[in-house]
FIDOMAR-307562 format. One line per 3 residues: their letters; for each residue y, x, z of N, C-alpha, C. Coordinates in Angstrom, 3 decimals. Layout:
! FIDOMAR-307562
A	Y/X/Z/Y/X/Z/Y/X/Z  ... .
***
This chain:
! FIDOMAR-307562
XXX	147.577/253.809/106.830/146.523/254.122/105.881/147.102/254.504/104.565  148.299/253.697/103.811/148.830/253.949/102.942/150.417/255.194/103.284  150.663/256.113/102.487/151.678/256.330/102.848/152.783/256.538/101.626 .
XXX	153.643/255.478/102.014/154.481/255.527/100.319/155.390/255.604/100.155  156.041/256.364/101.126/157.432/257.633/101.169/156.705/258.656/101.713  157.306/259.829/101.558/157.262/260.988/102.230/158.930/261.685/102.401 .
XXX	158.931/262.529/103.667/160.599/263.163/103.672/160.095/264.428/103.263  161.028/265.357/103.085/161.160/266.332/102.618/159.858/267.141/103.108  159.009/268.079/102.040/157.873/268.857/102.292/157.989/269.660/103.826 .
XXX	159.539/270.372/103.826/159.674/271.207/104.596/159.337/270.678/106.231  159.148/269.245/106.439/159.135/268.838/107.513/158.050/268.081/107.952  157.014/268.087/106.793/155.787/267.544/106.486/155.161/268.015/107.862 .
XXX	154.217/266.757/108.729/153.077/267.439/109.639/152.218/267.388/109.341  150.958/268.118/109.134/149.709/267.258/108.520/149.024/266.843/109.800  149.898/266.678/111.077/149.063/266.083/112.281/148.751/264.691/111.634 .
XXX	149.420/264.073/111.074/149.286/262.543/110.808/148.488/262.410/110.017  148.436/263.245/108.924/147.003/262.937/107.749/145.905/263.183/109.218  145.724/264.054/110.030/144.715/264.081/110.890/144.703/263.132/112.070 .
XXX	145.605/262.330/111.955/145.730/260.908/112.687/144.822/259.731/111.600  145.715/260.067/110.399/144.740/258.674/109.277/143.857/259.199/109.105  143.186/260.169/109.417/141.989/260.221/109.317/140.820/260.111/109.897 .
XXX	140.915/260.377/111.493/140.619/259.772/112.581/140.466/258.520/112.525  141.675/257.471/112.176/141.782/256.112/112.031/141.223/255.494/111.266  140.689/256.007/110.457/139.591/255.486/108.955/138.673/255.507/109.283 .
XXX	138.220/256.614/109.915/136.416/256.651/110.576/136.865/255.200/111.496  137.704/255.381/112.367/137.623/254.081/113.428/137.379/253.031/112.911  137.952/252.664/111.345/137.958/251.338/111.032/136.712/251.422/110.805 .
XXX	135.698/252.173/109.915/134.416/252.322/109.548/133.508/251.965/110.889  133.642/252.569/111.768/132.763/252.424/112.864/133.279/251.022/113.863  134.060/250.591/113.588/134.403/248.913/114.213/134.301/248.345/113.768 .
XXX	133.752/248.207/112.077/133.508/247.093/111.465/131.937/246.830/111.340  131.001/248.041/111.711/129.434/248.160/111.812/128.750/248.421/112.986  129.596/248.878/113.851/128.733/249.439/115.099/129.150/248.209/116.307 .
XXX	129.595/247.662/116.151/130.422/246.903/117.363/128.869/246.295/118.298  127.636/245.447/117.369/126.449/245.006/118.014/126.198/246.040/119.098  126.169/247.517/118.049/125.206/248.392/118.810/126.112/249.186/119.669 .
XXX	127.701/249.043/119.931/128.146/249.831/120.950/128.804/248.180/122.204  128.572/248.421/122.793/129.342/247.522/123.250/130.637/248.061/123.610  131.558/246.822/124.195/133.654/246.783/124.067/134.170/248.047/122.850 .
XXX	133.408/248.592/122.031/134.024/249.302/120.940/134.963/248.594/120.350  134.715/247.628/119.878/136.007/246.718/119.276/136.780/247.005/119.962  136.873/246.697/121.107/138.094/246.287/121.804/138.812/247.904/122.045 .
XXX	138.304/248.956/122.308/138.858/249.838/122.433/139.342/250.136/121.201  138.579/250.448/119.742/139.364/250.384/118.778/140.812/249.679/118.051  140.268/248.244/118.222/141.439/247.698/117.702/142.302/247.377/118.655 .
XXX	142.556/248.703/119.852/143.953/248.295/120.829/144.717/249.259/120.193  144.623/249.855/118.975/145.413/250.500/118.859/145.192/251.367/117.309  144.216/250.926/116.622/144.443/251.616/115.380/144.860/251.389/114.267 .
XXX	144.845/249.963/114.159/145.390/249.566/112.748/147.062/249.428/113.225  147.873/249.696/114.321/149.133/249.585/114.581/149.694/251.180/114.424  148.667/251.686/114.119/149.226/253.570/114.477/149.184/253.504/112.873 .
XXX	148.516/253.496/111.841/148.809/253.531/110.617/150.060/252.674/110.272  150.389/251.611/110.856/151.937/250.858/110.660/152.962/251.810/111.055  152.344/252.438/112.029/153.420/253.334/112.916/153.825/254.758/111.676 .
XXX	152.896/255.285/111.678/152.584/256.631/110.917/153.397/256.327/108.994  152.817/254.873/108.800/153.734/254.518/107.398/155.108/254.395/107.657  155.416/253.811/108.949/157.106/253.893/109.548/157.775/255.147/109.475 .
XXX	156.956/256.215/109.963/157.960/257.425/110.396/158.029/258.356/109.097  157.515/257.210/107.834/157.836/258.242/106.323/158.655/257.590/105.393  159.276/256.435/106.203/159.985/255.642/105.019/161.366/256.033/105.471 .
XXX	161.858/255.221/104.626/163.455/255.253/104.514/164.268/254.313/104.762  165.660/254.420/104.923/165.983/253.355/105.628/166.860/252.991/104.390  167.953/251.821/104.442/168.696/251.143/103.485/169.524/252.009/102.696 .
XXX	170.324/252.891/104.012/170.952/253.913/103.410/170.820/255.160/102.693  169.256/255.699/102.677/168.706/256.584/102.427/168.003/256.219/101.008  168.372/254.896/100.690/167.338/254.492/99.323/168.761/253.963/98.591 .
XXX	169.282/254.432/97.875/169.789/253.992/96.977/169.876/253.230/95.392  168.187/253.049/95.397/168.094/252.302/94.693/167.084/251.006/94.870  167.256/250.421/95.766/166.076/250.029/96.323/165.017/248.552/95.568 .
XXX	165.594/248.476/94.400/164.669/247.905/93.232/163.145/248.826/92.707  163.792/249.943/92.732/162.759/251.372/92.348/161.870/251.505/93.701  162.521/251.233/94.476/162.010/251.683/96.080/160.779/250.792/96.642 .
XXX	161.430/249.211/96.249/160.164/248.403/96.085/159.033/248.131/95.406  159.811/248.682/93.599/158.282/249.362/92.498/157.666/249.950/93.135  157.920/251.178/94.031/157.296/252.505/94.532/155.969/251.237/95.272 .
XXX	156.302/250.606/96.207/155.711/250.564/97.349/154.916/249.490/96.562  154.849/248.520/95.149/154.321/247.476/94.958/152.955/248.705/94.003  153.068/249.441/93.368/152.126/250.604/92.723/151.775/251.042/93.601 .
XXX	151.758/251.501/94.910/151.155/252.232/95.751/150.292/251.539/96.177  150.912/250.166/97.015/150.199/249.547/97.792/149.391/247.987/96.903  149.952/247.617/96.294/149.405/246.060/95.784/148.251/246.592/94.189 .
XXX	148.484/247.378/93.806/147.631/248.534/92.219/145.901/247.982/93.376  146.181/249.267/94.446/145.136/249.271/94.744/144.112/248.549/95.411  145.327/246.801/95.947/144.597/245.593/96.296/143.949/245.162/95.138 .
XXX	144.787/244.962/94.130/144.279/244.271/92.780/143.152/245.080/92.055  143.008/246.337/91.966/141.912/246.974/91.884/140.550/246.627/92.330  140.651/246.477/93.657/139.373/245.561/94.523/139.143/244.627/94.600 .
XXX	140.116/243.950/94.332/140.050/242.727/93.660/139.221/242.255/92.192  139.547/243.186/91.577/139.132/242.910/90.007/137.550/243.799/90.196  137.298/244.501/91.011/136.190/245.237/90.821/135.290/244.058/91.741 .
XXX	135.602/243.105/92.708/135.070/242.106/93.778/134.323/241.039/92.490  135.732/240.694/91.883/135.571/239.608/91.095/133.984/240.067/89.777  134.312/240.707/89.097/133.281/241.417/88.625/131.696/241.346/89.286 .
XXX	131.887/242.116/90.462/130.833/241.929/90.964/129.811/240.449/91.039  130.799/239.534/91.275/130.305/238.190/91.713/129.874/237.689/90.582  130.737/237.843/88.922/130.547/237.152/88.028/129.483/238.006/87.656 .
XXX	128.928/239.217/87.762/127.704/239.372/87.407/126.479/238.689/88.184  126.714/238.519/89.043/125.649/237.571/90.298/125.670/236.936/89.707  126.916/235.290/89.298/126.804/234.465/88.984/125.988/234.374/87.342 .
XXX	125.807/235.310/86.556/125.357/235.628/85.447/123.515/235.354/85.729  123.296/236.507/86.691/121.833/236.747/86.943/120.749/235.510/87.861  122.050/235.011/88.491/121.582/234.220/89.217/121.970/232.671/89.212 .
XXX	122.982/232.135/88.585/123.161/231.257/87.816/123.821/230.420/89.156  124.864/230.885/89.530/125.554/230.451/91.043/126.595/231.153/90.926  128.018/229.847/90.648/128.998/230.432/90.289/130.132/229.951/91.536 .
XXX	129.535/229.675/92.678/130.256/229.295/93.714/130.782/230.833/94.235  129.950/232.099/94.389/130.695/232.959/94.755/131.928/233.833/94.097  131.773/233.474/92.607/132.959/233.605/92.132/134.035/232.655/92.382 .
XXX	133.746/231.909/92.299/135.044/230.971/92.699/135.744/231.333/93.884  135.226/231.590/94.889/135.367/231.842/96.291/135.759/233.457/96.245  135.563/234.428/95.597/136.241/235.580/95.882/137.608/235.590/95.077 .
XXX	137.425/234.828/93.272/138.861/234.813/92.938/140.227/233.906/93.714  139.892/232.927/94.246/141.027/232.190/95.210/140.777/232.649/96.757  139.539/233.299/96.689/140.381/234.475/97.986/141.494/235.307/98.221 .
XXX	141.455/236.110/96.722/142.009/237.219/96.679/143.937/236.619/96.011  143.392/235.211/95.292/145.098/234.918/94.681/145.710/233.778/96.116  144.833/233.255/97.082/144.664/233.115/97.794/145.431/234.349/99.343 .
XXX	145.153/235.274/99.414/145.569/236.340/99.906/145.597/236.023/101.537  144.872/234.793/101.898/145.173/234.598/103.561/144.345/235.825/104.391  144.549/235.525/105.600/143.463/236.284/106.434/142.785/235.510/107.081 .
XXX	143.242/233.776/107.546/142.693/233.183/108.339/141.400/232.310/107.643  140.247/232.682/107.811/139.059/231.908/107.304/139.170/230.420/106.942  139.123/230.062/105.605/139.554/229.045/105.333/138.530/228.337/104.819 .
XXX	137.386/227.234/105.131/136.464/226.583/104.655/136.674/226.261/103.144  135.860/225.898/102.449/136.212/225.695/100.776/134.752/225.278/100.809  134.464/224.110/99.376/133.110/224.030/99.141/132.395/224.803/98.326 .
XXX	133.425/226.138/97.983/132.358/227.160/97.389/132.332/228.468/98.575  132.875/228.335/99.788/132.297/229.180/100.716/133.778/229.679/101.765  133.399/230.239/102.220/135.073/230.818/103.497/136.198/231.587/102.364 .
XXX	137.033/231.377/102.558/138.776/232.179/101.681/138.883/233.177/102.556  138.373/234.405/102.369/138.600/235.987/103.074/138.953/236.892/102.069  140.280/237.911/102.537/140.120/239.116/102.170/139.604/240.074/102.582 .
XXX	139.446/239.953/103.852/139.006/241.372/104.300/139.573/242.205/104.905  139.347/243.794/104.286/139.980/244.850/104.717/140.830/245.433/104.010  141.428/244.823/103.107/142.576/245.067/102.277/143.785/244.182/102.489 .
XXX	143.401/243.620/104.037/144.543/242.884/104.391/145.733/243.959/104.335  145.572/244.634/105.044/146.280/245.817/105.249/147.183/245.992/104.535  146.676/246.422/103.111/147.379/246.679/102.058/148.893/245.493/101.678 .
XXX	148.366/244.542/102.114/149.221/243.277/101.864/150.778/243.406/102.901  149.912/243.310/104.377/150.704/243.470/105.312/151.404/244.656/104.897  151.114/246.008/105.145/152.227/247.056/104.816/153.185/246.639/103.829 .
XXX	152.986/246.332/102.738/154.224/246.014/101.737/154.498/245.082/102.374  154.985/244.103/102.586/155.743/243.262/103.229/156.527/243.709/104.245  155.803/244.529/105.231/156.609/244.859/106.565/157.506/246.236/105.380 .
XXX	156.855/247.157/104.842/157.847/247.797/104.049/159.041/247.619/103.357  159.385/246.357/102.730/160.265/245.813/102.204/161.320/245.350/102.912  160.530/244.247/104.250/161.441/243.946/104.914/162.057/244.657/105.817 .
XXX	161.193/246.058/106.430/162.045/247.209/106.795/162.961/247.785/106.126  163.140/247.829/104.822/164.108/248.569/103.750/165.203/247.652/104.623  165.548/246.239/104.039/166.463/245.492/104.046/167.280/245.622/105.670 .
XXX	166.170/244.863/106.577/166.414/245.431/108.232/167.202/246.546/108.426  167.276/247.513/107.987/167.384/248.955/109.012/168.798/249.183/108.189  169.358/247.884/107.707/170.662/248.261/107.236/171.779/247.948/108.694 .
XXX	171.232/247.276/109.546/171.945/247.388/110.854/170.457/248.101/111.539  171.111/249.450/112.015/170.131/249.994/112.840/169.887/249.593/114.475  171.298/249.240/115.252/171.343/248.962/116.587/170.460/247.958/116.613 .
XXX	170.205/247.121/115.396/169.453/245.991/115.962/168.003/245.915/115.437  167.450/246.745/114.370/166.468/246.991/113.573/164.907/246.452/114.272  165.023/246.750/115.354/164.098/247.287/116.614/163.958/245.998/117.291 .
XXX	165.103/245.499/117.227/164.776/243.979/118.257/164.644/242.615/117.182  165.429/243.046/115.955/165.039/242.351/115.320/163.356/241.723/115.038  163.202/242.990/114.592/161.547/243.197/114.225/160.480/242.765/115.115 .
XXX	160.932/242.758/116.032/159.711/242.547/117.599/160.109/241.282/117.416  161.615/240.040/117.463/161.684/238.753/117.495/161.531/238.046/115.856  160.970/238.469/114.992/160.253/237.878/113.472/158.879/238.503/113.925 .
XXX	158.337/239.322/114.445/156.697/239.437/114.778/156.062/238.349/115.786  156.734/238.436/116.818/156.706/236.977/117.820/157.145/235.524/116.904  157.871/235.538/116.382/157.828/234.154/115.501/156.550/233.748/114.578 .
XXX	156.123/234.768/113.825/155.367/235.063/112.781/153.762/234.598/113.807  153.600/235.063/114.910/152.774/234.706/115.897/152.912/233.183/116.019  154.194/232.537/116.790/154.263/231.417/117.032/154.006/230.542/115.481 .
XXX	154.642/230.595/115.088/154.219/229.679/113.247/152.918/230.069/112.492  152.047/231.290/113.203/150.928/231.063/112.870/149.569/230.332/113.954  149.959/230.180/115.158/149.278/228.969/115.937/149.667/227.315/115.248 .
XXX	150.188/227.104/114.570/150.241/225.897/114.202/150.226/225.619/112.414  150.007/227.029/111.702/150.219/227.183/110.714/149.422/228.028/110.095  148.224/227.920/110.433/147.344/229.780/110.390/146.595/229.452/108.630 .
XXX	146.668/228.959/107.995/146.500/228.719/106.597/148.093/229.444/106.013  148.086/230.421/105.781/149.166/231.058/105.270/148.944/231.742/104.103  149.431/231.850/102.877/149.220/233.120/101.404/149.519/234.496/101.824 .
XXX	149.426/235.271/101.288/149.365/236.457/100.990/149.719/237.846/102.082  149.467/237.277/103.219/149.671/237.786/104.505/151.088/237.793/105.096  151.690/237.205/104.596/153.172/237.427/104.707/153.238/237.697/106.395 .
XXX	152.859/236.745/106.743/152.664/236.834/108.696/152.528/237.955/109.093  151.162/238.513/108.624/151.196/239.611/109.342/151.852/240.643/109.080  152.296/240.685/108.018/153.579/241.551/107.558/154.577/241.632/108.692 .
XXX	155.316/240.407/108.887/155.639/240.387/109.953/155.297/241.048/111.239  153.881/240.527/111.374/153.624/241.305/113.229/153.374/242.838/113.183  153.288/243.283/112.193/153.298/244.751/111.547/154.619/245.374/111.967 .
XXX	155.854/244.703/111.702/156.958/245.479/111.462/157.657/245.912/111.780  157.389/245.516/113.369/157.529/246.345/114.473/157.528/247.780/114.826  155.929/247.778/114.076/155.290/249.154/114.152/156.041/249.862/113.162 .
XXX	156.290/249.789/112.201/156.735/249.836/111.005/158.124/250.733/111.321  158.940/249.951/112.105/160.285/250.251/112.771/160.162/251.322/113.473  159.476/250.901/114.827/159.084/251.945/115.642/158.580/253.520/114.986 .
XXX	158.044/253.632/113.899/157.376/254.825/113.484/158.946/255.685/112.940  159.534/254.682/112.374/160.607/255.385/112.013/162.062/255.960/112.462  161.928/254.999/114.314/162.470/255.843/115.318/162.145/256.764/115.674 .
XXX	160.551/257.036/115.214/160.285/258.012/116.169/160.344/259.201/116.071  161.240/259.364/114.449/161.411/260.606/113.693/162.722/261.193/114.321  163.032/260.311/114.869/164.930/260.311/115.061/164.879/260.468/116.759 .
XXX	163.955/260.275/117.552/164.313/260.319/118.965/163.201/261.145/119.735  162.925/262.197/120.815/162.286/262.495/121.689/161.905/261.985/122.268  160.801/261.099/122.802/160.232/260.790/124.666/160.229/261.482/125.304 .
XXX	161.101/261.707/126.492/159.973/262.145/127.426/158.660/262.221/127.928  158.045/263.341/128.331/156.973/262.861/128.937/156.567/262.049/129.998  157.373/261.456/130.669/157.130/260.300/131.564/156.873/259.180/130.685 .
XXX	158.006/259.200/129.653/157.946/257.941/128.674/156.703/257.882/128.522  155.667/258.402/127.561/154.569/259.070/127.160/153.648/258.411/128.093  153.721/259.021/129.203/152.858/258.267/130.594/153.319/256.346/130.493 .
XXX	153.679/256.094/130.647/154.138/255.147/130.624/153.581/254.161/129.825  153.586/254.656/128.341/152.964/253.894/127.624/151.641/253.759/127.315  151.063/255.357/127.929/149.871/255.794/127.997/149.113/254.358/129.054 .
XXX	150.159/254.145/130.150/149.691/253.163/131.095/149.691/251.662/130.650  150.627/251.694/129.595/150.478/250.049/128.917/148.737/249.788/128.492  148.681/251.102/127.951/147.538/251.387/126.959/146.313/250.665/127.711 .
XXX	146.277/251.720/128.822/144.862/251.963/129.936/145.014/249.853/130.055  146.232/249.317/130.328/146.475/248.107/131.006/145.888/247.051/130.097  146.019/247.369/128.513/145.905/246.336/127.710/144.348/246.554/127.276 .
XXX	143.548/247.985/127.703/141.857/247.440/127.543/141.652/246.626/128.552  142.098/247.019/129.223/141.455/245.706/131.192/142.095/244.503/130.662  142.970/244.283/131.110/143.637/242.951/131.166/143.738/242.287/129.542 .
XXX	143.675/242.902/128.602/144.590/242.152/127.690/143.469/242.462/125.546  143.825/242.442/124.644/142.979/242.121/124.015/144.028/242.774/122.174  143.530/242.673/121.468/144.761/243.299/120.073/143.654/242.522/118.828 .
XXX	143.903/242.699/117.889/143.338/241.962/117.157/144.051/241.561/115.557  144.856/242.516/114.709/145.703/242.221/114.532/145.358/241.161/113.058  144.286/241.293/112.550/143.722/240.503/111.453/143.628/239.360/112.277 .
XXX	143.092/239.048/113.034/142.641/238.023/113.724/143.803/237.096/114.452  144.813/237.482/114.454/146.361/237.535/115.626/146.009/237.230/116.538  145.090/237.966/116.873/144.822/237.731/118.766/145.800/238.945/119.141 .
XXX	146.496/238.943/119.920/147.509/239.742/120.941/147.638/239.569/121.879  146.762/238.760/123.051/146.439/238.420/123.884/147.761/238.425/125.007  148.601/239.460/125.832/149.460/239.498/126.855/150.447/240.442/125.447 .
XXX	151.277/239.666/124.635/152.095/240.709/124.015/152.565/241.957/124.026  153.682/241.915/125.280/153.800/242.944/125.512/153.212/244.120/126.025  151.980/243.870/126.423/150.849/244.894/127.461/150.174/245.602/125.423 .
XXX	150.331/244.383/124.922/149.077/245.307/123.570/150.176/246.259/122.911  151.695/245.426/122.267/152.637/246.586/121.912/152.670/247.516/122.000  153.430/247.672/123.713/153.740/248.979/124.351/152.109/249.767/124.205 .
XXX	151.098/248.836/124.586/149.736/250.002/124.862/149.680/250.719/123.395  149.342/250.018/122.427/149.352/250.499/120.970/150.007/251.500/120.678  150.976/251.603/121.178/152.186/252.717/120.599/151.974/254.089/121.629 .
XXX	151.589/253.669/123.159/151.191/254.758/123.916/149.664/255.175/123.345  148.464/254.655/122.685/147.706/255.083/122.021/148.017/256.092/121.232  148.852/255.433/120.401/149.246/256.268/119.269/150.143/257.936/119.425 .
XXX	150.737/257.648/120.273/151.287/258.758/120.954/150.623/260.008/121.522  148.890/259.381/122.225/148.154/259.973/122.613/147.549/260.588/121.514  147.164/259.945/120.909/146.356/260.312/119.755/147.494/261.538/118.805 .
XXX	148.316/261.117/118.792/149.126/262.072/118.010/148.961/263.647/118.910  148.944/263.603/120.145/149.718/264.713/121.010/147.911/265.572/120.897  146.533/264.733/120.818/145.603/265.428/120.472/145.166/265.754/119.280 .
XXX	146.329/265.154/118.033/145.692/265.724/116.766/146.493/266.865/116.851  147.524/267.251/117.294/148.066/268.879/117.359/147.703/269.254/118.031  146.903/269.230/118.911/145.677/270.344/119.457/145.204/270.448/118.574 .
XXX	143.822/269.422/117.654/143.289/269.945/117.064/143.362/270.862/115.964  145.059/270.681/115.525/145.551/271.016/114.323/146.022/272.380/114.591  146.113/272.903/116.033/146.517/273.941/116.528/144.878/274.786/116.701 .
XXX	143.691/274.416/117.402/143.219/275.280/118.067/141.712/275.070/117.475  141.862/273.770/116.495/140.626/273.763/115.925/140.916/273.654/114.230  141.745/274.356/113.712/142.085/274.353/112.399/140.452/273.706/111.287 .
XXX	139.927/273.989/111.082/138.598/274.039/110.521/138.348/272.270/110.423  138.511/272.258/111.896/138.212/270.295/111.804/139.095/269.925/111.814  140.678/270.188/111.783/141.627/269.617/111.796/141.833/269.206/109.778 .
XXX	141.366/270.638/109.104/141.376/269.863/107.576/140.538/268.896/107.284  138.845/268.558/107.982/138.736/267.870/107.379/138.950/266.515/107.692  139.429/266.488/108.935/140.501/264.642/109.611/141.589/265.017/108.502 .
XXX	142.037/265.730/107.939/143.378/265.790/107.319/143.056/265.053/105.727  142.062/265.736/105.338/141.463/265.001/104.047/140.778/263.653/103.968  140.495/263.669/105.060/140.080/262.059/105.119/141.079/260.878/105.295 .
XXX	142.296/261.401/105.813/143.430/261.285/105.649/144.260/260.836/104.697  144.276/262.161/103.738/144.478/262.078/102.836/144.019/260.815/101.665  142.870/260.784/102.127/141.665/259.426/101.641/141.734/258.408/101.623 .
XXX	142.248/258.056/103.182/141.971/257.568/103.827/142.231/255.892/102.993  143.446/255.818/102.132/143.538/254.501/101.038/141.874/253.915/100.391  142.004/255.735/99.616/140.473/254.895/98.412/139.460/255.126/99.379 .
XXX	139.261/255.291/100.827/138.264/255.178/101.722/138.099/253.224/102.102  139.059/253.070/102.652/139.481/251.847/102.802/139.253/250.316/102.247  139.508/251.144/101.088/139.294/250.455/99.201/138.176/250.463/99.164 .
XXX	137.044/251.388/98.959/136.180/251.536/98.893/134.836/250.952/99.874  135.266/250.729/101.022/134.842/250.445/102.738/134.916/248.808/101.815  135.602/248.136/101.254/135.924/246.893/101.380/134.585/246.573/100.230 .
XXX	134.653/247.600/98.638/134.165/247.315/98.379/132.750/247.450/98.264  132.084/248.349/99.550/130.392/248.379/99.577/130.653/247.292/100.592  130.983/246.940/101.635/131.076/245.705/102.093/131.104/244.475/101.853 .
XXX	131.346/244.780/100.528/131.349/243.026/100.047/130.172/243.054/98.693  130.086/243.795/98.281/128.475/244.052/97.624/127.327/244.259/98.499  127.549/244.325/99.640/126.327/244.734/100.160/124.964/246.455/99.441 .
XXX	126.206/247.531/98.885/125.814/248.347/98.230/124.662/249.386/99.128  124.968/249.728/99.775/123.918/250.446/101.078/122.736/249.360/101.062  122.305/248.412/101.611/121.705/247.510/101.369/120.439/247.589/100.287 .
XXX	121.444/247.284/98.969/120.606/246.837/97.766/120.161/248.388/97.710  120.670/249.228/97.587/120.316/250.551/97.617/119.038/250.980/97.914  118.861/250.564/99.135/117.948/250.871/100.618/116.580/250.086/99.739 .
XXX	117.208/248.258/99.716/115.817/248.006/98.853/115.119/248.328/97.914  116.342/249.204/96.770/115.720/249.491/95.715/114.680/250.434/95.517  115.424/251.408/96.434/114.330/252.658/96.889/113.148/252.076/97.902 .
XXX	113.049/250.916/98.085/111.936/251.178/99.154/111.900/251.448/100.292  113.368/251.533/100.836/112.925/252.886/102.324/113.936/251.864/103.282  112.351/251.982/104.437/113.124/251.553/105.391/114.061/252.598/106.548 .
XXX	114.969/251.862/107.229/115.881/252.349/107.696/116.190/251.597/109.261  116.706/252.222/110.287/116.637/251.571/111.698/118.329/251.242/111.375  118.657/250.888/111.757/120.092/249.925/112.037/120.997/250.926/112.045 .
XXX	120.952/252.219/113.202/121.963/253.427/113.245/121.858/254.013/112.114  120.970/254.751/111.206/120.843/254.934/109.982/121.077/254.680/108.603  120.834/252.942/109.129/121.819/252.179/107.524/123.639/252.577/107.510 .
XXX	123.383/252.275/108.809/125.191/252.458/108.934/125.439/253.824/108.426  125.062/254.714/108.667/125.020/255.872/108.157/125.544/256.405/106.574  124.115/255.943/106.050/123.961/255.579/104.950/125.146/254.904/104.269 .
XXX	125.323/253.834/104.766/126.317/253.120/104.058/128.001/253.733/104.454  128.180/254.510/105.566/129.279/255.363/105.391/129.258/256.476/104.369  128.453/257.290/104.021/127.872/258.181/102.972/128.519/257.582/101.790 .
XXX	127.766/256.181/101.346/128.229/255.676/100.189/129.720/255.246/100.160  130.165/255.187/101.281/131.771/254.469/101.026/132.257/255.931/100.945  132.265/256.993/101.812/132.595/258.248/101.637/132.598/258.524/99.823 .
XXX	131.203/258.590/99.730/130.950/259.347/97.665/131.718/258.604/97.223  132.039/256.885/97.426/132.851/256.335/96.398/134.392/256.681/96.325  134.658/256.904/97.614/136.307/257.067/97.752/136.844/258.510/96.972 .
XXX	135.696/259.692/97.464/135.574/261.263/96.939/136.198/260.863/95.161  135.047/259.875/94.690/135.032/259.960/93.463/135.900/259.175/92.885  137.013/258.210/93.036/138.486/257.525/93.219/139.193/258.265/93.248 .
XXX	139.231/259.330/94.128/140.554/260.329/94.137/140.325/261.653/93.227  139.035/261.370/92.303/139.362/262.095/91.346/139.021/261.847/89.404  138.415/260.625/89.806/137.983/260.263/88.554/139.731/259.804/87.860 .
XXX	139.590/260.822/86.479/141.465/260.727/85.938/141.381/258.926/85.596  142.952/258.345/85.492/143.050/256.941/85.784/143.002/256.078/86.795  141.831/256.811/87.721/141.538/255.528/88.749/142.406/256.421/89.981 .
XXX	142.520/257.721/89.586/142.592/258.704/90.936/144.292/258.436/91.150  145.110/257.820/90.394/146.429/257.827/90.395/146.563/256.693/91.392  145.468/255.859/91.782/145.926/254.901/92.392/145.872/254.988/93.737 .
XX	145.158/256.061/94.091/144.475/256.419/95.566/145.158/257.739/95.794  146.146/258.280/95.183/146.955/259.614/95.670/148.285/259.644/95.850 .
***
């Protein structure tokens, strides 16, 4: 979702902005439609929030390629943590005006030690559950980013490393799932993370391809992904499937990028977006902005329609992030 290296222009694909962009609608439509579609979840999250880990992998750099890597970690803490704390401070706001109008200051309390707080695992409190949300993300990538910098200074082992601290990060969070600032899932991220950035450096075959395509098909039947949640149900069946997703998905955004140019820009711009989409997704979601909207005007709305609606509004808000001067530096 975030991308905070790029290699040289000349080698730029914009298949992948038309991958994150694809992947943004997905998150949008798995976080509202799931009642009204049924196993959508499950087909979604076998594989999309690991293809944006993947896709941020195959633009970074490795130890040797960053020579300054104090600057390297500024880069990635302005890219990625600006625009947590942003939603953060715009969350917090929100609540302390509630708490103003309505004289109930439990939901402030509960969104500011959410957010300094930074877990993912629902944490009871007597002013309400400790959630971030959908800016977990943001958390996890920098972490798995950093610790990929450091990692990939032995490359033979980069790869196995990463898969045995994601499996740990799993095991110490079954007995430990009250954790700060996502660090964990940073971890089970960084895999992907790795992997994206082999994948700049090596060919599959197309059998390979099949192959993983078949993890894929294996891990909707049998098996389960979940990565906010750390459900990973049969490990290795969600991995490998995730990455043969992603593969798939890649090999049909250059079709589209080939034979349907027209819709291939606008998956590419949404893409492009796809951060202050994200950002934005978190914050009509946690205002309930579509909603109050809907009441204010009066108008009723059937269930497929609100959702609608309320993609519209996360859409105008993100549009207007990536260009309002000040705020737009944080989302480009």
């Amino acid at each position: 979702m975030a991308q905070t290296e790029t290699v040289e222009k000349v080698t730029r694909d914009t298949t992948f902005d038309i991958m994150k962009g694809i992947g943004i609608l997905l998150v949008l439509l798995g976080h509202v439609w799931t009642v009204l579609i049924p196993h959508i979840h499950q087909f979604i999250y076998s594989f999309h929030m690991p293809m944006f880990f993947i896709v941020a992998g195959y633009f970074s750099k490795s130890y040797e390629e960053v020579p300054n890597r104090r600057a390297a970690i500024k880069r990635y803490a302005q890219r990625l943590l600006l625009p947590y704390l942003f939603v953060a401070v715009v969350e917090v706001l929100w609540t302390v005006f509630l708490g103003i109008t309505k004289h109930e200051w439990n939901a402030v309390y509960c969104t500011l030690f959410s957010y300094l707080y930074s877990g993912t695992t629902e944490w009871e409190t007597s002013w309400g559950e400790l959630y971030i949300g959908i800016t977990w993300f943001l958390l996890a990538l920098f972490w798995a980013k950093v610790m990929f910098l450091y990692l990939s200074r032995w490359p033979k082992w980069r790869l196995v490393v990463s898969i045995a601290l994601a499996v740990a990060a799993l095991v110490v969070h079954s007995f430990l799932p009250h954790t700060p600032w996502c660090l964990l899932l940073g971890l089970t991220a960084l895999p992907f993370v790795s992997l994206g950035y082999e994948w700049r450096h090596i060919q599959l075959p197309v059998w390979g391809i099949l192959i993983l395509v078949a993890f894929w098909i294996a891990s909707l039947l049998f098996s389960q992904l979940d990565m906010y949640g750390f459900i990973w149900g049969i490990y290795p069946i969600t991995f490998l499937g995730a990455c043969g997703a992603t593969w798939l998905l890649y090999a049909l955004c250059r079709l589209c990028n080939r034979y349907l140019p027209s819709v291939g820009k606008v998956f590419a711009w949404l893409g492009v977006a796809s951060l202050a989409i994200m950002c934005m997704h978190q914050v009509e979601y946690a205002t309930h902005l579509g909603n109050r909207l809907r009441a204010f005007l009066n108008i009723d709305m059937s269930m497929p329609v609100l959702y609608l609606w309320r993609y519209f509004l996360t859409l105008l808000l993100a549009a207007a992030c990536m260009y309002i001067p000040g705020i737009k530096k944080l989302f480009r």
